[in-house]
C-alpha positions in Angstrom: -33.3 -7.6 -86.7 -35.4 -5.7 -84.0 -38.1 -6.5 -82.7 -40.5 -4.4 -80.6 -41.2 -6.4 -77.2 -44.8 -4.9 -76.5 -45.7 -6.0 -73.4 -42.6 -4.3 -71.9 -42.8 -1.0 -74.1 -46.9 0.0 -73.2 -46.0 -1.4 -69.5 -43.2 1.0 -68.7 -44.1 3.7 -71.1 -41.0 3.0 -73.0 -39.9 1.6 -76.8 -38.0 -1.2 -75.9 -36.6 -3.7 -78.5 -35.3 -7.3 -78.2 -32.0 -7.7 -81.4 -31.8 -10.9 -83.1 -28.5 -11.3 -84.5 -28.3 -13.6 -87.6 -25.0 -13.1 -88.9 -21.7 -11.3 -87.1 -21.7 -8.2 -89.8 -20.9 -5.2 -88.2 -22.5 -3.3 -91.0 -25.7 -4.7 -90.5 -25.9 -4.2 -86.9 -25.0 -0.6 -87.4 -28.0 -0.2 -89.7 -30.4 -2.1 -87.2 -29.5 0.2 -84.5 -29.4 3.2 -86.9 -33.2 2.1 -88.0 -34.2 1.4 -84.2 -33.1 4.9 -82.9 -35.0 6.8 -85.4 -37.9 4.7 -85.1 -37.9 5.9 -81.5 -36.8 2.7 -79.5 -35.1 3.8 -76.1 -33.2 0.5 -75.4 -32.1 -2.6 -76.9 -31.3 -5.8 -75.3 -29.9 -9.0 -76.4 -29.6 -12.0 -75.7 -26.9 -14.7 -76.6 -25.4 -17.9 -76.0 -22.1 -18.3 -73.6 -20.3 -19.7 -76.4 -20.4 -17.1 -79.0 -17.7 -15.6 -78.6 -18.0 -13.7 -82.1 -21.3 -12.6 -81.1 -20.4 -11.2 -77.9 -17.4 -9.3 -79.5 -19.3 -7.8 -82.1 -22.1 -6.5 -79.3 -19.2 -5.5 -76.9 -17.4 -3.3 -79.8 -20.7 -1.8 -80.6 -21.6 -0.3 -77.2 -23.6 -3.1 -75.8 -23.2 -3.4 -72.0 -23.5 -6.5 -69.7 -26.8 -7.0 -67.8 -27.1 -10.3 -67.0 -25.6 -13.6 -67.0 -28.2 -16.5 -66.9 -27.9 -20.3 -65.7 -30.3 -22.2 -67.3 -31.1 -25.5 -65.3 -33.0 -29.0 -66.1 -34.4 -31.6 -64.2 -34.9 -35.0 -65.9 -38.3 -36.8 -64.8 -39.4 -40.0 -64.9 -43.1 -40.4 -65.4 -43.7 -43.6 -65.0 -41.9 -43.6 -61.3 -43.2 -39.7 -60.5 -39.6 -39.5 -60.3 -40.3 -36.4 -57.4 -38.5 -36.9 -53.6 -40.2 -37.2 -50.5 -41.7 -33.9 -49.7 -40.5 -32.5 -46.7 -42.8 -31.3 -43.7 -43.4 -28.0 -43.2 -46.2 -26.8 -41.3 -47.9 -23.9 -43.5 -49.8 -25.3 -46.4 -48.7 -24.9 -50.5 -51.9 -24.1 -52.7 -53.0 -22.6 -56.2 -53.0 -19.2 -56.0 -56.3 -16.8 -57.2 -57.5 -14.1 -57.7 -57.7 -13.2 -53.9 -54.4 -13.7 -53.6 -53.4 -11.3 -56.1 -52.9 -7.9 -53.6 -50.6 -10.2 -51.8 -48.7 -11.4 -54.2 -48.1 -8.1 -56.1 -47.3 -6.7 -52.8 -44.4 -9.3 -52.3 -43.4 -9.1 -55.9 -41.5 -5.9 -54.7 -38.3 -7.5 -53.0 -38.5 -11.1 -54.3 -36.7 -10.9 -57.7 -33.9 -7.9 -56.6 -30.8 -9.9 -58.0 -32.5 -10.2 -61.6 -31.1 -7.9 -64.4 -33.7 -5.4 -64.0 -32.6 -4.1 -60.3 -28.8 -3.9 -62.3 -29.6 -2.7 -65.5 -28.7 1.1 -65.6 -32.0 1.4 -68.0 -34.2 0.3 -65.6 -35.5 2.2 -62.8 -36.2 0.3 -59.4 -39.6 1.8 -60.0 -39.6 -0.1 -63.3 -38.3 -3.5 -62.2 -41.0 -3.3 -59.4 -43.7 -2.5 -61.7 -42.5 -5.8 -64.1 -42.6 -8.1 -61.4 -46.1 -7.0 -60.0 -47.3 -7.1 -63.4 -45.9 -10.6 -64.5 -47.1 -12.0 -61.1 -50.4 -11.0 -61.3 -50.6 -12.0 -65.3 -49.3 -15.7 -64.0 -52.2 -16.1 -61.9 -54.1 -14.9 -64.4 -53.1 -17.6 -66.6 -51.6 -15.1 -69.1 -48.2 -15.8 -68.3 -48.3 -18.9 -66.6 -50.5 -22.1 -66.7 -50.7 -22.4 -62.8 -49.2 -20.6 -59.7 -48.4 -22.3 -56.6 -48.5 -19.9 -53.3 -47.4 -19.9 -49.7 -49.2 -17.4 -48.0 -47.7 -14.5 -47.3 -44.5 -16.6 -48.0 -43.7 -16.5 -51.5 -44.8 -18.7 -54.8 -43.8 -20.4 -57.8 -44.9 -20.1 -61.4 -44.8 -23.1 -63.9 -45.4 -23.3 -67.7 -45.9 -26.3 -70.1 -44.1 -25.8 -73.0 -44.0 -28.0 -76.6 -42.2 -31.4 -77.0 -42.5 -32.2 -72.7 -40.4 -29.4 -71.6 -41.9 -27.4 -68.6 -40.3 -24.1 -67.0 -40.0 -22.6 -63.5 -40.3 -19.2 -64.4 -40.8 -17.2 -61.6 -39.9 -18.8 -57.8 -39.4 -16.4 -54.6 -39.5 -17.1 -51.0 -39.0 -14.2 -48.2 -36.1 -14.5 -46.0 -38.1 -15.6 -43.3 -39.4 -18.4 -44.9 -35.5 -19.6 -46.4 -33.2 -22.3 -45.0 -36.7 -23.9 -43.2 -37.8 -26.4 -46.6 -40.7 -23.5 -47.9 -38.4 -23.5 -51.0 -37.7 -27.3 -51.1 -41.3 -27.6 -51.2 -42.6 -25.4 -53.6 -40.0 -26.6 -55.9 -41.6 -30.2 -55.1 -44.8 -29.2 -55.5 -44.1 -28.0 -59.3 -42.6 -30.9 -60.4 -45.5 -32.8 -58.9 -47.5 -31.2 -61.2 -45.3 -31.1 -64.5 -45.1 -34.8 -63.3 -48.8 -35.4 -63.7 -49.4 -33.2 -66.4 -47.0 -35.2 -68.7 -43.4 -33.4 -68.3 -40.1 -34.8 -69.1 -37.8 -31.8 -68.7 -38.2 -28.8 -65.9 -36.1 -26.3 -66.7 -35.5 -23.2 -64.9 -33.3 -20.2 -64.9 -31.0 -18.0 -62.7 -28.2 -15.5 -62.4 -24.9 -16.9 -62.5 -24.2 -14.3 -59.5 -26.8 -16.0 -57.4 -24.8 -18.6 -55.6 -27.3 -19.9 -53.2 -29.7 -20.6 -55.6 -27.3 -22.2 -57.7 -26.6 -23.9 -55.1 -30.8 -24.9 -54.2 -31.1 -26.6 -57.8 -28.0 -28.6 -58.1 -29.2 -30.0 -54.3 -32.7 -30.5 -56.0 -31.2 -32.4 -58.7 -31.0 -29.9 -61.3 -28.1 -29.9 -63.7 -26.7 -27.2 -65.6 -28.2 -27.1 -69.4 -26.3 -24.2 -70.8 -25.5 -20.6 -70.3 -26.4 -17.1 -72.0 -25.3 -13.7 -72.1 -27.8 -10.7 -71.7 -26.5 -7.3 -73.4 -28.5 -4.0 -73.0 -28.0 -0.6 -75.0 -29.7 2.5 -74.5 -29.9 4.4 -77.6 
């Protein structure tokens, strides 16, 4: 099945569909595809688990591409104990972003996010990846994509969302090269789990590209563990 993904197609001006594969039947893929192209979608992606191995054949035999490989990681928190470090000391403050902040923020968007799928994927333009991120940081402070934004000026932010059953997610975390290697990003990442702390959150989860080593690297130091692994296909039809 095929799914329109809206928010992406009337953003970049392009059909874009998101494939949900059910069963490994060739034939019925064919047919999605066959449905998708003549209802005018432009690309397709998909996304899997690591370990499905039948999954990924069937989308690698049928023209899918690679575009991403994600790390998904998860911090365990005790309530009770806050369960958070000792914040380090840094000297420029960590506050909730608004409104006001918005120009900044979209502005910074621009070079933040460069190793994620959509600088890579031959679909997207670097036009187009730009555009997403200024759009999804501004809808985060917004509240439409995110329940709070936590900003270092002119530094760089992080977005957190409270999800069902005590699970919170890191979805969006970027910190200019000036500001790495200093405790900006040790901080921020404090500073959300502060908050998923006191708003009731057992598990932070957060995810990465596998090809992005230092920041594989940042979560396992900040006590993250790996919880699984997917597989992003694209197709443009």
């Amino acid at each position: 099945m095929i799914r329109e993904l809206v928010w992406d197609s009337t953003l970049l001006g392009k059909k874009i569909g998101r494939l949900t594969i059910t069963a490994a039947s060739r034939a019925t893929l064919v047919a999605d595809l066959k449905r998708a192209a003549s209802g005018g979608f432009a690309y397709v992606t998909c996304k899997v688990q690591g370990h499905d191995e039948r999954i990924i054949r069937l989308l690698e035999s049928s023209g899918f591409y690679l575009s991403d490989i994600g790390i998904t990681w998860q911090k365990d928190i005790d309530i009770l104990s806050g369960g958070i470090c000792v914040e380090p000391q840094t000297p420029e403050t960590i506050r909730i972003a608004d409104e006001h902040d918005i120009p900044e923020i979209r502005k910074m968007s621009r070079s933040l996010f460069t190793q994620s799928r959509f600088y890579h994927d031959p679909f997207f333009s670097k036009r187009d990846a730009d555009t997403i991120y200024q759009e999804w940081a501004e809808n985060s402070v917004r509240k439409g994509a995110a329940d709070i934004v936590f900003y270092l000026p002119n530094g760089g932010f992080i977005t957190c969302c409270k999800k069902a059953r005590g699970i919170g997610e890191i979805v969006l975390i970027g910190l200019r090269p000036m500001f790495r290697r200093r405790g900006y990003g040790t901080k921020m990442v404090h500073t959300a789990l502060q908050w998923f702390s006191d708003n009731r959150v057992r598990n932070v989860r957060v995810r990465t590209q596998a090809k992005n080593i230092s920041a594989m690297n940042f979560y396992l130091k900040s006590g993250f563990m790996v919880r699984e692994i997917d597989i992003v296909y694209g197709l443009i039809l």
